[in-house]
BABA-804498 format. One record per atom (N, C-alpha, C, O): residue number from 1; residue in one letter; x, y, z; atom name. Coordinates in steps of 0.1 Angstrom, whole numbers, plus 5000, padded with zeros to 4 digits. Each point is the difference from the previous one (the first is absolute). Last residue first. Layout:
<nodes>
NODE   num   residu      x      y      z   atome
NODE   NUM        A      X      Y      Z      CA
...
</nodes>
This chain:
<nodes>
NODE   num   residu      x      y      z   atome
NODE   179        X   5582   5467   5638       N
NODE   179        X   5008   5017   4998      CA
NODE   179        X   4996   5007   5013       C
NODE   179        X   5004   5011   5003       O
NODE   178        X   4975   4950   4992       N
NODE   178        X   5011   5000   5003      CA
NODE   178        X   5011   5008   4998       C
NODE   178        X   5012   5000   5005       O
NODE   177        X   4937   5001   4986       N
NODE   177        X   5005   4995   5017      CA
NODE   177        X   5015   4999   5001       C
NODE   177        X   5004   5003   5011       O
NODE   176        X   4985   5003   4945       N
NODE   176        X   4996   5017   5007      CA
NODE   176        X   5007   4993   5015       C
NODE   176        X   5010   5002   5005       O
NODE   175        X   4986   4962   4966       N
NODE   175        X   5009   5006   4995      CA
NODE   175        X   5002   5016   5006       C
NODE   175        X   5010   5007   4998       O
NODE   174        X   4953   4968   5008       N
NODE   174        X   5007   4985   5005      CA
NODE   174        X   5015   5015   5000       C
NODE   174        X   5005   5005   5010       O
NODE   173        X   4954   5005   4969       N
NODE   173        X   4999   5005   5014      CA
NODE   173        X   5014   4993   5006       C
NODE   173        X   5003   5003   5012       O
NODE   172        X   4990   4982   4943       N
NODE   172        X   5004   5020   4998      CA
NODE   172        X   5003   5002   5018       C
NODE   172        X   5010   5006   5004       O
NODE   171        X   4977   4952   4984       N
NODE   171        X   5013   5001   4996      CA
NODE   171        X   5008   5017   5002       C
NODE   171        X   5011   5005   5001       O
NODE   170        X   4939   4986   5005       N
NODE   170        X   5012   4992   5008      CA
NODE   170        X   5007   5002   4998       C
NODE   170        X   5004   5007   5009       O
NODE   169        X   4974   5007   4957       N
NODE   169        X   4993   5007   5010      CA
NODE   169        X   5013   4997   5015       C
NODE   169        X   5008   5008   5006       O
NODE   168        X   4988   4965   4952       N
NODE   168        X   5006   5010   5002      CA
NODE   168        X   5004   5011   5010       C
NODE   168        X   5011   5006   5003       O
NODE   167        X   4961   4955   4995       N
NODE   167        X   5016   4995   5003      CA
NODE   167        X   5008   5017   5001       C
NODE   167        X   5008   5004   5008       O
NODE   166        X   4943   4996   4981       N
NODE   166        X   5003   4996   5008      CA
NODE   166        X   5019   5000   5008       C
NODE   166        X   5006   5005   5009       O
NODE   165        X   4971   4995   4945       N
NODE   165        X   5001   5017   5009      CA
NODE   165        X   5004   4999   5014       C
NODE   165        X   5006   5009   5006       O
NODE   164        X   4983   4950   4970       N
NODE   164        X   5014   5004   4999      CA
NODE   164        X   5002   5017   5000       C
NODE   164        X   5011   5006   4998       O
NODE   163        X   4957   4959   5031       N
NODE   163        X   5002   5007   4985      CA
NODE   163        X   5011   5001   4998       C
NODE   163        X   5009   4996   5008       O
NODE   162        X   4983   4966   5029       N
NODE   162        X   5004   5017   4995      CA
NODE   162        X   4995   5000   4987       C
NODE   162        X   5000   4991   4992       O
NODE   161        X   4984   4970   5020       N
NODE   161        X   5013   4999   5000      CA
NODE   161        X   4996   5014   4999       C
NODE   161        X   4991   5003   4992       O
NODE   160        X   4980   4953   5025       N
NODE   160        X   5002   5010   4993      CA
NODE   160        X   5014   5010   5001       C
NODE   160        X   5007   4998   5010       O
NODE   159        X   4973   4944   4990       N
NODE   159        X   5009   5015   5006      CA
NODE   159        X   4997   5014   4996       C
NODE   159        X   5000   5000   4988       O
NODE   158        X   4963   4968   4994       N
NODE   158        X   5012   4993   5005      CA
NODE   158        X   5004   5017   5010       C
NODE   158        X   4994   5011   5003       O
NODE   157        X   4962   4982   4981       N
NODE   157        X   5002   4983   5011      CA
NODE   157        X   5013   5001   4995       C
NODE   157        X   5004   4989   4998       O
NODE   156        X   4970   5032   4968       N
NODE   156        X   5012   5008   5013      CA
NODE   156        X   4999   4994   5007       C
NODE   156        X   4998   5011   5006       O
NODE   155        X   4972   4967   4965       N
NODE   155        X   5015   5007   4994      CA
NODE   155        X   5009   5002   5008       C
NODE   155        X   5011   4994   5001       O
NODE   154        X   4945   4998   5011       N
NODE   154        X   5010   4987   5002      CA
NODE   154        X   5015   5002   4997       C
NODE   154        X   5010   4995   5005       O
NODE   153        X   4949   5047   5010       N
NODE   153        X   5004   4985   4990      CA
NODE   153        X   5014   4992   5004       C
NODE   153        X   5008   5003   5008       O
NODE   152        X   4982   5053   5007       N
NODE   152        X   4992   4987   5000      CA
NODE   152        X   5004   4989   4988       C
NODE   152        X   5005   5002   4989       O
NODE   151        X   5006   5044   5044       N
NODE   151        X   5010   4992   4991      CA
NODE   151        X   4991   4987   4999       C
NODE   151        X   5001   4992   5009       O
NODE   150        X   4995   5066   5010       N
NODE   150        X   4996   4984   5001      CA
NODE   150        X   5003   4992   4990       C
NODE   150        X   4999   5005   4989       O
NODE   149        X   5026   5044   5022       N
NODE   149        X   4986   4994   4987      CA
NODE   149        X   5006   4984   5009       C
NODE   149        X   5010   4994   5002       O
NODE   148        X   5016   5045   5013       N
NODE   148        X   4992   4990   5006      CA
NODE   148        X   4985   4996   4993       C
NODE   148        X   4989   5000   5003       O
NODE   147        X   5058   5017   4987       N
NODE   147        X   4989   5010   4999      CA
NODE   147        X   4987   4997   5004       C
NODE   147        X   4990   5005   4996       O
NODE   146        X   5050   4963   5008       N
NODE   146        X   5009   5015   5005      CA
NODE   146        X   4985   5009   4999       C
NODE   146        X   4999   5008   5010       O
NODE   145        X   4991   4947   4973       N
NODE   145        X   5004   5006   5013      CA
NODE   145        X   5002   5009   5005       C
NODE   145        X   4994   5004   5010       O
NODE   144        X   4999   4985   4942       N
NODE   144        X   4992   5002   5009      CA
NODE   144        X   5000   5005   5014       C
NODE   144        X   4994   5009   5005       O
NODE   143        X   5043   4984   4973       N
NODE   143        X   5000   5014   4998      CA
NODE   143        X   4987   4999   5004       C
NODE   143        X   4998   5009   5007       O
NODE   142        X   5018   4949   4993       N
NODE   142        X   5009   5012   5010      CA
NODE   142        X   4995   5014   5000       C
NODE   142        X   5002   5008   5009       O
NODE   141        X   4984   4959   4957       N
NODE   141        X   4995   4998   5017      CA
NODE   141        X   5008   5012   5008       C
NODE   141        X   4995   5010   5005       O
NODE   140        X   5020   4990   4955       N
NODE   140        X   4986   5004   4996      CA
NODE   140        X   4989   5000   5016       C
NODE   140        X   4992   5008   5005       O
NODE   139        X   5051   4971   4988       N
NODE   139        X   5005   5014   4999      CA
NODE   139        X   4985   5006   5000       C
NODE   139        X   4998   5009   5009       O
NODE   138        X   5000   4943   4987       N
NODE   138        X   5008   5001   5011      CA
NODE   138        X   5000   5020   5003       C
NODE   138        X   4997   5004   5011       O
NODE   137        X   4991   4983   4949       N
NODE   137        X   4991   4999   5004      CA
NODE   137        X   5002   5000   5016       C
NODE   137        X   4991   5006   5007       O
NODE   136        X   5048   4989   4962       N
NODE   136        X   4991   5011   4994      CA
NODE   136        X   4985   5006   5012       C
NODE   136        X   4998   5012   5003       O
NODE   135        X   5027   4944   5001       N
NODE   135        X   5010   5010   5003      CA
NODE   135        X   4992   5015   4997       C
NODE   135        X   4997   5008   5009       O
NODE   134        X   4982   4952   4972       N
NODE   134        X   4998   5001   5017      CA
NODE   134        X   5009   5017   5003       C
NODE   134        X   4995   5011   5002       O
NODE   133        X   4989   4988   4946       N
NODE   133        X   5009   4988   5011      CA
NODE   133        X   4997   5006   5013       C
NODE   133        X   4996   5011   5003       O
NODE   132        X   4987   5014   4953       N
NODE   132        X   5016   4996   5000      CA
NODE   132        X   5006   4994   5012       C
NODE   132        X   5012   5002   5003       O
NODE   131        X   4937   4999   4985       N
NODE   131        X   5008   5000   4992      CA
NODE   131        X   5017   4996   4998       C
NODE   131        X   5006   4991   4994       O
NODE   130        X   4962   5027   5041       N
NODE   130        X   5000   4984   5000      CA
NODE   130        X   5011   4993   4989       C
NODE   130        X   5008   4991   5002       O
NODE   129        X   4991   5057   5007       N
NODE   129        X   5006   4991   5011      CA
NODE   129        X   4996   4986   4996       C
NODE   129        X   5009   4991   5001       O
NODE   128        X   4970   5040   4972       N
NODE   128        X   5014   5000   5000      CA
NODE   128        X   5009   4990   5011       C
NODE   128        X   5009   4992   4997       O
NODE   127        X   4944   5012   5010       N
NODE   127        X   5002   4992   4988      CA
NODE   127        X   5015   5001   4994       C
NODE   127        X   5004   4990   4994       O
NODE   126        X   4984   5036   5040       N
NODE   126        X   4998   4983   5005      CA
NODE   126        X   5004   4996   4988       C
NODE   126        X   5012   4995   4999       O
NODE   125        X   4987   5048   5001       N
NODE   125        X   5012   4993   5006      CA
NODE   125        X   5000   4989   4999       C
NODE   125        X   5010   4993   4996       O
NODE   124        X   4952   5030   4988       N
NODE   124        X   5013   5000   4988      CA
NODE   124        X   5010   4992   5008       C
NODE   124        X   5005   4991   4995       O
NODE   123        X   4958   5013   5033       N
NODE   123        X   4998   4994   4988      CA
NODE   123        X   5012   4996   4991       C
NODE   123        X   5005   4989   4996       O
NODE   122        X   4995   5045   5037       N
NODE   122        X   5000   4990   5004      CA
NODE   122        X   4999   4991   4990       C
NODE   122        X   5011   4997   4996       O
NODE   121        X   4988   5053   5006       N
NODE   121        X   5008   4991   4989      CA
NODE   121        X   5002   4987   5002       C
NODE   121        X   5007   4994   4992       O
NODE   120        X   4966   5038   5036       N
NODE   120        X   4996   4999   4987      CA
NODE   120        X   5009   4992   4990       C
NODE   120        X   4996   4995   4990       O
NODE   119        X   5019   5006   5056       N
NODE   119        X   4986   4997   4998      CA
NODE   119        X   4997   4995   4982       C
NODE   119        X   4999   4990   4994       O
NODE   118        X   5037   5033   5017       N
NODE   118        X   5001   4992   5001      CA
NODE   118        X   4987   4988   4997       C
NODE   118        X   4998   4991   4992       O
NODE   117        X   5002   5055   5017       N
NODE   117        X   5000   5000   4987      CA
NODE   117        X   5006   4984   4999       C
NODE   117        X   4998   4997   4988       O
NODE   116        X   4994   5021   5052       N
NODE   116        X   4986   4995   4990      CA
NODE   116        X   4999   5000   4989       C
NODE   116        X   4990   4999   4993       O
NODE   115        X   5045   5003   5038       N
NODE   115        X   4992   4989   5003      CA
NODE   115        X   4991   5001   4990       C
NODE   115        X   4995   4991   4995       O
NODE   114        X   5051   5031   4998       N
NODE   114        X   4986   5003   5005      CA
NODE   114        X   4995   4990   5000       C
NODE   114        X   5004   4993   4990       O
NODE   113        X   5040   5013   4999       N
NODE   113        X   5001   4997   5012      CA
NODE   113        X   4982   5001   5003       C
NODE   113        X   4995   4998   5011       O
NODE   112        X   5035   4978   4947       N
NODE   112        X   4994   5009   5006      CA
NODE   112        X   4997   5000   5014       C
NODE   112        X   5000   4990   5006       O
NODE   111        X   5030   4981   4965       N
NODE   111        X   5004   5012   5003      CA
NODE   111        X   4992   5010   5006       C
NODE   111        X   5005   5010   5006       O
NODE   110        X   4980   4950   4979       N
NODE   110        X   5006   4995   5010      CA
NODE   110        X   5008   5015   5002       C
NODE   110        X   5000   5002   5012       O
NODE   109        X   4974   5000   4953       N
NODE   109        X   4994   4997   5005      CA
NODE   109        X   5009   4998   5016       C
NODE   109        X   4994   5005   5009       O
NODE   108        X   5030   4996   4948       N
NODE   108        X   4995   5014   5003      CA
NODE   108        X   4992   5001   5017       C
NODE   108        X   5005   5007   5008       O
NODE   107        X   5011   4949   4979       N
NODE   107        X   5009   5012   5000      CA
NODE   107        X   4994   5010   5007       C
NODE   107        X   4999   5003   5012       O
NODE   106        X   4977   4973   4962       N
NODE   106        X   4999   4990   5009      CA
NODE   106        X   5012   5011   5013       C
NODE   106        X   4995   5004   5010       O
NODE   105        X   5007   5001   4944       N
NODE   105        X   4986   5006   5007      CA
NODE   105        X   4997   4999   5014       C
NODE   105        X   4995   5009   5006       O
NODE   104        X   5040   4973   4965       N
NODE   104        X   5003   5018   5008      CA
NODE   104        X   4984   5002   5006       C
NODE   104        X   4996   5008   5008       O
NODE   103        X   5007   4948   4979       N
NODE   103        X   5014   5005   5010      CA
NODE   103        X   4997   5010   5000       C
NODE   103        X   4996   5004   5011       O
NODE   102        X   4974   4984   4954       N
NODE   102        X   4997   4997   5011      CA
NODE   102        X   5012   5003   5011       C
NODE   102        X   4997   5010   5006       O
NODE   101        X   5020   4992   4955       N
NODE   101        X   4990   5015   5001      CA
NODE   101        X   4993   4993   5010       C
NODE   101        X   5004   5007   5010       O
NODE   100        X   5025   4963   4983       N
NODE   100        X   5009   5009   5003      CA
NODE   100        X   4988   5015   5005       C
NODE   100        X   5000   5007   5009       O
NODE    99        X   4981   4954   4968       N
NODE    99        X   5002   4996   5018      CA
NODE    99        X   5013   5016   5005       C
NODE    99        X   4999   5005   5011       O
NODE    98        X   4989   4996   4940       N
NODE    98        X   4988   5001   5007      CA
NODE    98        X   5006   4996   5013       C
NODE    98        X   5004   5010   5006       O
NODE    97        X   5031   4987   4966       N
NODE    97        X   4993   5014   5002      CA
NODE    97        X   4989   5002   5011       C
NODE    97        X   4999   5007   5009       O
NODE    96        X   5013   4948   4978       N
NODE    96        X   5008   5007   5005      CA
NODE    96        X   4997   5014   5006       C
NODE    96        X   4997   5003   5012       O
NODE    95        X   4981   4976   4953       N
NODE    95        X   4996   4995   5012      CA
NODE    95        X   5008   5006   5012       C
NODE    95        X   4995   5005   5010       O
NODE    94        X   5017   5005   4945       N
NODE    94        X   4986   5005   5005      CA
NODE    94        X   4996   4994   5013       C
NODE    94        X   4994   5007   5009       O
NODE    93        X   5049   4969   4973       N
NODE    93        X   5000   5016   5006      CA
NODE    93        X   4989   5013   5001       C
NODE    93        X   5003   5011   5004       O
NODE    92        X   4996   4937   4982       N
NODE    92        X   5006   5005   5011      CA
NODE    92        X   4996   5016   5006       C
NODE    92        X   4993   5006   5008       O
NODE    91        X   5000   4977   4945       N
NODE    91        X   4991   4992   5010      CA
NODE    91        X   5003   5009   5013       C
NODE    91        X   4994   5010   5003       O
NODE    90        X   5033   5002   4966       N
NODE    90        X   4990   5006   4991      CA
NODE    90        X   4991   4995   5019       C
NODE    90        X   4996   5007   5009       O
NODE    89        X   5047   4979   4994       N
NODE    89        X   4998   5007   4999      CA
NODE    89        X   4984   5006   4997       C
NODE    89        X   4994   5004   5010       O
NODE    88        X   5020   4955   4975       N
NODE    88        X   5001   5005   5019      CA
NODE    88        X   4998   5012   5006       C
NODE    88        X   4994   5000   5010       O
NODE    87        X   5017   4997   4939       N
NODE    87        X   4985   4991   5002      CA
NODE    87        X   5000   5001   5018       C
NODE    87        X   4991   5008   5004       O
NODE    86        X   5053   5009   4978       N
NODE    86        X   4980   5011   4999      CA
NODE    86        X   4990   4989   5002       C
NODE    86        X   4990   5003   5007       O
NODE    85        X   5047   4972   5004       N
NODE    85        X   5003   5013   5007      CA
NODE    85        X   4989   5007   4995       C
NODE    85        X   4990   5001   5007       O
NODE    84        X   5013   4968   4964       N
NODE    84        X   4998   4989   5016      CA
NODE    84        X   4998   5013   5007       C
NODE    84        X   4988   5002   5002       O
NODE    83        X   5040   5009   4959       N
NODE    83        X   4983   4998   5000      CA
NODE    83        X   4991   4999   5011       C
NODE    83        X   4991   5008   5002       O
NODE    82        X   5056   4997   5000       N
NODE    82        X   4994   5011   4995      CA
NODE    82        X   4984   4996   5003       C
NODE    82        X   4991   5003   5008       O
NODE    81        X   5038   4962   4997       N
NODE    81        X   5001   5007   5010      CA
NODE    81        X   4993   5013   5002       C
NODE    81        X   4995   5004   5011       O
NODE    80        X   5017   4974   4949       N
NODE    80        X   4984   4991   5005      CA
NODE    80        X   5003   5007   5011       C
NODE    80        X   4989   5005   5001       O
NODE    79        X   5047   5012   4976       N
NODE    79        X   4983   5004   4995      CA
NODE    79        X   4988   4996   5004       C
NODE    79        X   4988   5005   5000       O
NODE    78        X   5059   4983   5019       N
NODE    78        X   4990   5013   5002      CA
NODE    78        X   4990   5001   4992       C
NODE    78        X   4989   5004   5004       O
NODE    77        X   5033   4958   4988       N
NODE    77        X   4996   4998   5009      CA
NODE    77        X   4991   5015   5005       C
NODE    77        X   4988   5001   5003       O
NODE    76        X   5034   4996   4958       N
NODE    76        X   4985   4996   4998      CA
NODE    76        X   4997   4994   5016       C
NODE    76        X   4989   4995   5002       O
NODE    75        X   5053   5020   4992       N
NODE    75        X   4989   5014   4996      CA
NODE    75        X   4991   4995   5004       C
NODE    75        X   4993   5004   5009       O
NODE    74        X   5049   4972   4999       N
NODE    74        X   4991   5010   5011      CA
NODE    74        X   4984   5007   4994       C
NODE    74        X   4991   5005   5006       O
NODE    73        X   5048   4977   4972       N
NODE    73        X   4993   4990   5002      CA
NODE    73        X   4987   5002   5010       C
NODE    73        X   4989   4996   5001       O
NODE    72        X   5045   5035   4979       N
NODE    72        X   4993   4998   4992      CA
NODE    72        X   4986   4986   5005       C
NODE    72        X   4989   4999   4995       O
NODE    71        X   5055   5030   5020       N
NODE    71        X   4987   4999   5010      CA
NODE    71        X   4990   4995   4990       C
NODE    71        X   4989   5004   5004       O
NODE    70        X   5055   5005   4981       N
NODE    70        X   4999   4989   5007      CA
NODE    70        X   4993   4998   5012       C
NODE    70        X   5002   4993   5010       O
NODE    69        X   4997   5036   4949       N
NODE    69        X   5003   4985   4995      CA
NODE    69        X   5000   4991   5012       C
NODE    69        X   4997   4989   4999       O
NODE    68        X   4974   5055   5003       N
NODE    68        X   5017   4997   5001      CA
NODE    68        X   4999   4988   4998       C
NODE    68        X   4991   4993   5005       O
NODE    67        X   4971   5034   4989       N
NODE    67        X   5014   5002   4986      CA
NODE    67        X   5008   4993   5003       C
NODE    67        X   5009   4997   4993       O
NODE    66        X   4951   5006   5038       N
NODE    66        X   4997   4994   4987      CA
NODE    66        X   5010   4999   4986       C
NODE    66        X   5000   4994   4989       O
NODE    65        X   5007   5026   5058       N
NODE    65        X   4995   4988   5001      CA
NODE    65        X   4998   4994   4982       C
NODE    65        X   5006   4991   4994       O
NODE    64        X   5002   5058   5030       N
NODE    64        X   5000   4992   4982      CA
NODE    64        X   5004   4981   5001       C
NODE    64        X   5007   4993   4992       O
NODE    63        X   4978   5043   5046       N
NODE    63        X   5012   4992   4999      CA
NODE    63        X   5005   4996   4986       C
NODE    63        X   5011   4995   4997       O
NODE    62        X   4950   5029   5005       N
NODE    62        X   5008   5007   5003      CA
NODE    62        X   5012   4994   5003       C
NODE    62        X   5010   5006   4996       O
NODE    61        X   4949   4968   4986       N
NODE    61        X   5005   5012   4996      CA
NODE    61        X   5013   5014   5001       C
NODE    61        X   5004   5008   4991       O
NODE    60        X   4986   4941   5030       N
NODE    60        X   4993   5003   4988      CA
NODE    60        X   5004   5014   4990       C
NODE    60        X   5008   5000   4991       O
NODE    59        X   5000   4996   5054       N
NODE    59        X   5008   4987   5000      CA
NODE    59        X   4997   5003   4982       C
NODE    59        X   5008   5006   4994       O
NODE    58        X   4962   5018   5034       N
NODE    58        X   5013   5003   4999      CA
NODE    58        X   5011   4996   4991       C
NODE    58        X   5008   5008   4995       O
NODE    57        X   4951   4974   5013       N
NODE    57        X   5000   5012   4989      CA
NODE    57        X   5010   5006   4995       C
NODE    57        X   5003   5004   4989       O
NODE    56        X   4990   4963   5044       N
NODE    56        X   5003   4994   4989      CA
NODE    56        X   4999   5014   4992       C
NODE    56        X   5009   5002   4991       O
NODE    55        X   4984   5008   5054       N
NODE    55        X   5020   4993   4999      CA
NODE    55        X   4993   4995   4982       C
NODE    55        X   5007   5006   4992       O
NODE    54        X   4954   5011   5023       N
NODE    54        X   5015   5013   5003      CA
NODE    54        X   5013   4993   4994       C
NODE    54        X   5008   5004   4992       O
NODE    53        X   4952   4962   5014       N
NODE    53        X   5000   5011   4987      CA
NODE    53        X   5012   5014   5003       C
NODE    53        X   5009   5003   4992       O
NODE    52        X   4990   4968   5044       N
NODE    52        X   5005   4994   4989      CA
NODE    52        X   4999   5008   4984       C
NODE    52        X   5009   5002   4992       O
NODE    51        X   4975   5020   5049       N
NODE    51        X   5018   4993   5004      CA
NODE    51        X   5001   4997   4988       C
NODE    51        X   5005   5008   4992       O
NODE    50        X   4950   4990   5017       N
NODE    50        X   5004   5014   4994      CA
NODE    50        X   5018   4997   4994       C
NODE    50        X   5005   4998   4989       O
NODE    49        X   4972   4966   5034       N
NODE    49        X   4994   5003   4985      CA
NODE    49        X   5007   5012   4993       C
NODE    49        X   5005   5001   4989       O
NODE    48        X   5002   4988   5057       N
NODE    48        X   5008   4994   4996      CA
NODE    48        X   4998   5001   4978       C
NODE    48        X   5007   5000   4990       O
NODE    47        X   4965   5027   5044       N
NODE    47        X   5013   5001   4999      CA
NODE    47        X   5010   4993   4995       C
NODE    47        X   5010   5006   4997       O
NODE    46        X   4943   4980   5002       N
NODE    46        X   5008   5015   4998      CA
NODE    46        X   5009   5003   5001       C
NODE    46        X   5004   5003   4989       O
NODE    45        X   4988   4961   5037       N
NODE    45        X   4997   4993   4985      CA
NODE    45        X   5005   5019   4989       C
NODE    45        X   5011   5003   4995       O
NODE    44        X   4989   5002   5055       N
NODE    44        X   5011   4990   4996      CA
NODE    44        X   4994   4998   4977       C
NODE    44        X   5004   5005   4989       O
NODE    43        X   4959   5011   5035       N
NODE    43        X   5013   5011   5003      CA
NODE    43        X   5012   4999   4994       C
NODE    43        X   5005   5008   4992       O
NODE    42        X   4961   4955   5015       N
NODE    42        X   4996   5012   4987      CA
NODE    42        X   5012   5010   4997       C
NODE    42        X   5005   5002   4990       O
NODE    41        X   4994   4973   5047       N
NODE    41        X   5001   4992   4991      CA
NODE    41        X   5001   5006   4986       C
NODE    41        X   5008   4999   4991       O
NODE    40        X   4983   5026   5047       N
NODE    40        X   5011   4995   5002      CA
NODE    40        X   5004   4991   4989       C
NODE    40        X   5012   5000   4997       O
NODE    39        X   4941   5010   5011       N
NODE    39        X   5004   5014   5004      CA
NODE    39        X   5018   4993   4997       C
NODE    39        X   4997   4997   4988       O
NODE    38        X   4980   4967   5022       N
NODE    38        X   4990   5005   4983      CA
NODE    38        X   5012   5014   4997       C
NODE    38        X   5008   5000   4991       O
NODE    37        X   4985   4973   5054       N
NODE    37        X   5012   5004   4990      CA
NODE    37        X   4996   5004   4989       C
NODE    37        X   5006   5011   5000       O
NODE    36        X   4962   4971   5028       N
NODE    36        X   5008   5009   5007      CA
NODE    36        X   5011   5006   4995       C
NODE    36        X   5004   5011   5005       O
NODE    35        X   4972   4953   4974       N
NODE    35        X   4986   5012   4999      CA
NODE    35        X   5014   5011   5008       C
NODE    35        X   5004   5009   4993       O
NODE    34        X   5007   4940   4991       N
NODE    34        X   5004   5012   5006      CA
NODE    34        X   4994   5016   5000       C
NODE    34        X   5006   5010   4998       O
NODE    33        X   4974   4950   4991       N
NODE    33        X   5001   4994   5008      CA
NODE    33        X   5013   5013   5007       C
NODE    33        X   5001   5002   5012       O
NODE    32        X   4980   4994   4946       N
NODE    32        X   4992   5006   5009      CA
NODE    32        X   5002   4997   5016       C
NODE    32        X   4992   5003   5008       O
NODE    31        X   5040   4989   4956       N
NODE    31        X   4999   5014   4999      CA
NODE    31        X   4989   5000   5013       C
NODE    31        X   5003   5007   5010       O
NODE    30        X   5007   4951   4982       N
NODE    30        X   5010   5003   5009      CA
NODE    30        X   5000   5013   4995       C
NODE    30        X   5011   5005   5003       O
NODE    29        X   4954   4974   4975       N
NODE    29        X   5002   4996   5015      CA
NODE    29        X   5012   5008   5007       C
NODE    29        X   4997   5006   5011       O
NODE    28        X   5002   5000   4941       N
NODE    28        X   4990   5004   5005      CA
NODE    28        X   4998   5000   5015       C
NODE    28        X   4998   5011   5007       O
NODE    27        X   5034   4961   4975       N
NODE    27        X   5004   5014   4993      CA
NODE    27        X   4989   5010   5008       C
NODE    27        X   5004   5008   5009       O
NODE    26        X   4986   4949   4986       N
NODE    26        X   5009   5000   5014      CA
NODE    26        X   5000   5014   4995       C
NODE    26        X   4990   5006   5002       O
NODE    25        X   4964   4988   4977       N
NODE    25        X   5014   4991   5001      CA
NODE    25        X   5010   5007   5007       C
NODE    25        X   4997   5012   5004       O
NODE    24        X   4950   4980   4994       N
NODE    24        X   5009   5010   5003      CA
NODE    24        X   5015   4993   4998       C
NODE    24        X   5004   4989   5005       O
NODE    23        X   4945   5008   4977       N
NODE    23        X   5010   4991   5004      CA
NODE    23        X   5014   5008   5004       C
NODE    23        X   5006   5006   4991       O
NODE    22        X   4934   4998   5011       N
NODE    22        X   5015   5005   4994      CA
NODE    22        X   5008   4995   5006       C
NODE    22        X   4998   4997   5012       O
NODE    21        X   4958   4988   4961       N
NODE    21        X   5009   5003   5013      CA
NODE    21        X   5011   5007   5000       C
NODE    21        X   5008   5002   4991       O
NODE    20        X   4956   5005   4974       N
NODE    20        X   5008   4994   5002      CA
NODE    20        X   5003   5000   5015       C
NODE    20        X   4998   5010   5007       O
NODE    19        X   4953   5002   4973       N
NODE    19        X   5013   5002   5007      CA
NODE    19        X   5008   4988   5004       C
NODE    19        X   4997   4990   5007       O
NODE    18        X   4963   5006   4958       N
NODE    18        X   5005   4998   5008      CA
NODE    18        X   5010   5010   5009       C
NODE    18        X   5008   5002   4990       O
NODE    17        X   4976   4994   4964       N
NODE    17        X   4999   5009   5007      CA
NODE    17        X   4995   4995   5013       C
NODE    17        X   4989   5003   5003       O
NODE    16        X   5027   4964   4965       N
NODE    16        X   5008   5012   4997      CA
NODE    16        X   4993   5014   5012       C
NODE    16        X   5009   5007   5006       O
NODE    15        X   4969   4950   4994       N
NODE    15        X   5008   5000   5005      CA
NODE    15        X   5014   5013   5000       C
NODE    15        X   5007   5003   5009       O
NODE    14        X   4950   4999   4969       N
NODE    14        X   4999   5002   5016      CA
NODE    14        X   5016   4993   5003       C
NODE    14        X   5007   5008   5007       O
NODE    13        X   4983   4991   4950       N
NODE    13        X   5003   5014   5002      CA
NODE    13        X   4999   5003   5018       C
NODE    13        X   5004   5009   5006       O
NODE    12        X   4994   4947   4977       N
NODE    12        X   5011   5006   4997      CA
NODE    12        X   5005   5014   5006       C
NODE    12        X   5010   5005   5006       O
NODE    11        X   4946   4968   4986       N
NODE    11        X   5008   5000   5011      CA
NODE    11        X   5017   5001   5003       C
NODE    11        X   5006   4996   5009       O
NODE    10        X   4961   5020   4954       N
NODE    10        X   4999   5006   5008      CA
NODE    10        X   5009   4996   5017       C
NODE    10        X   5003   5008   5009       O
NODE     9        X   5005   4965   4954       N
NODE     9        X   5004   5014   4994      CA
NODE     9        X   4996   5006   5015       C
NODE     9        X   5009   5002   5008       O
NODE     8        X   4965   4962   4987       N
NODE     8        X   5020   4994   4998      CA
NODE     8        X   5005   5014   5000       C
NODE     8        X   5007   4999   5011       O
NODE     7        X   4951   5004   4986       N
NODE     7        X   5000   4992   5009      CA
NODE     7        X   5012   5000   5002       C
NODE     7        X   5005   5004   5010       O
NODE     6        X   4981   5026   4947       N
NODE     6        X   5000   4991   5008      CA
NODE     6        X   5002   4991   5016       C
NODE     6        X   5011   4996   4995       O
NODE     5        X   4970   5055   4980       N
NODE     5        X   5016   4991   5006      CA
NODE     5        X   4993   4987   5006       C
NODE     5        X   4992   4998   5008       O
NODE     4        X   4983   5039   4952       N
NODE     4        X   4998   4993   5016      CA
NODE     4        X   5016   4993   4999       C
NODE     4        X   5007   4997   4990       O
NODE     3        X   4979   5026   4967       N
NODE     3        X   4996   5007   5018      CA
NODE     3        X   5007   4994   5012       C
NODE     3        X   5006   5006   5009       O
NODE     2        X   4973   4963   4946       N
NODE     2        X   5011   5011   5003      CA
NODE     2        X   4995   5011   5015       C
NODE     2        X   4991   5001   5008       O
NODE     1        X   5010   4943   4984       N
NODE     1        X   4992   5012   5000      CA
NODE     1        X   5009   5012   5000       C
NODE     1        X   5010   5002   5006       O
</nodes>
């Protein structure tokens, strides 16, 4: 008949629109499994990405890597060095940026001294703090404290640690007491 899907066919189309499982492979496992590092991993990966496109370009164009008869074996190693390097890059270093622009925010925020402008940026912190690791969120607690905002959830169940307006602040009075 025309029009119509057969029996055989139609049970097809149900198996195709199904949801797949998802199968997570190790690669995947041991990223989500480091949620706390993300901020450091990334950092390292960038930098080592950057490093490489700098030194092959170098090596490439300004060294004249490519004329001298007896760095000749080297090239096509830097070219794939080149490549590998923007492709790591291209991925990498937007993500980068973003947890770095989360840091200053995150930053800005732990630098202030008014409770209610804190207040109002709670939100932004948390989620910055969750973002870039305990250590981050540890600093986040501390600055609850010091301005005495109430500290609720499971998250902050750890230490809390100075700001880092904090240390200074000390280091400055620490340095007066003894002159």
């Amino acid at each position: 008949m025309k029009g119509t899907i057969s029996s055989c066919s139609f049970g097809m189309l149900i198996i195709m629109a199904r949801p797949r499982k998802n199968q997570v492979g190790p690669l995947r496992k041991w990223w989500n499994s480091q949620n706390e590092n993300h901020f450091q991993i990334i950092g390292i990966i960038s930098i080592i990405s950057i490093a490489t496109f700098l030194w092959t370009m170098a090596f490439l164009f300004i060294l004249g890597g490519t004329t001298d008869p007896d760095r000749d074996h080297l090239v096509p190693h830097h070219w794939l060095g080149l490549i590998i390097s923007i492709i790591i890059s291209f991925y990498v270093l937007p993500e980068f940026l973003y947890f770095l622009n989360q840091r200053q925010n995150l930053q800005d925020i732990l630098n202030l001294d008014s409770r209610s402008e804190v207040l109002k940026r709670r939100k932004e912190a948390e989620n910055a703090a969750d973002l870039l690791g305990s250590k981050y969120r540890a600093r986040l607690k501390g600055l609850y404290e010091e301005l005495g905002i109430k500290v609720k959830g499971k998250k902050f169940a750890i230490k809390s640690l100075p700001s880092k307006k904090n240390k200074f602040s000390d280091s400055s009075g620490a340095s007066e007491e003894e002159e």
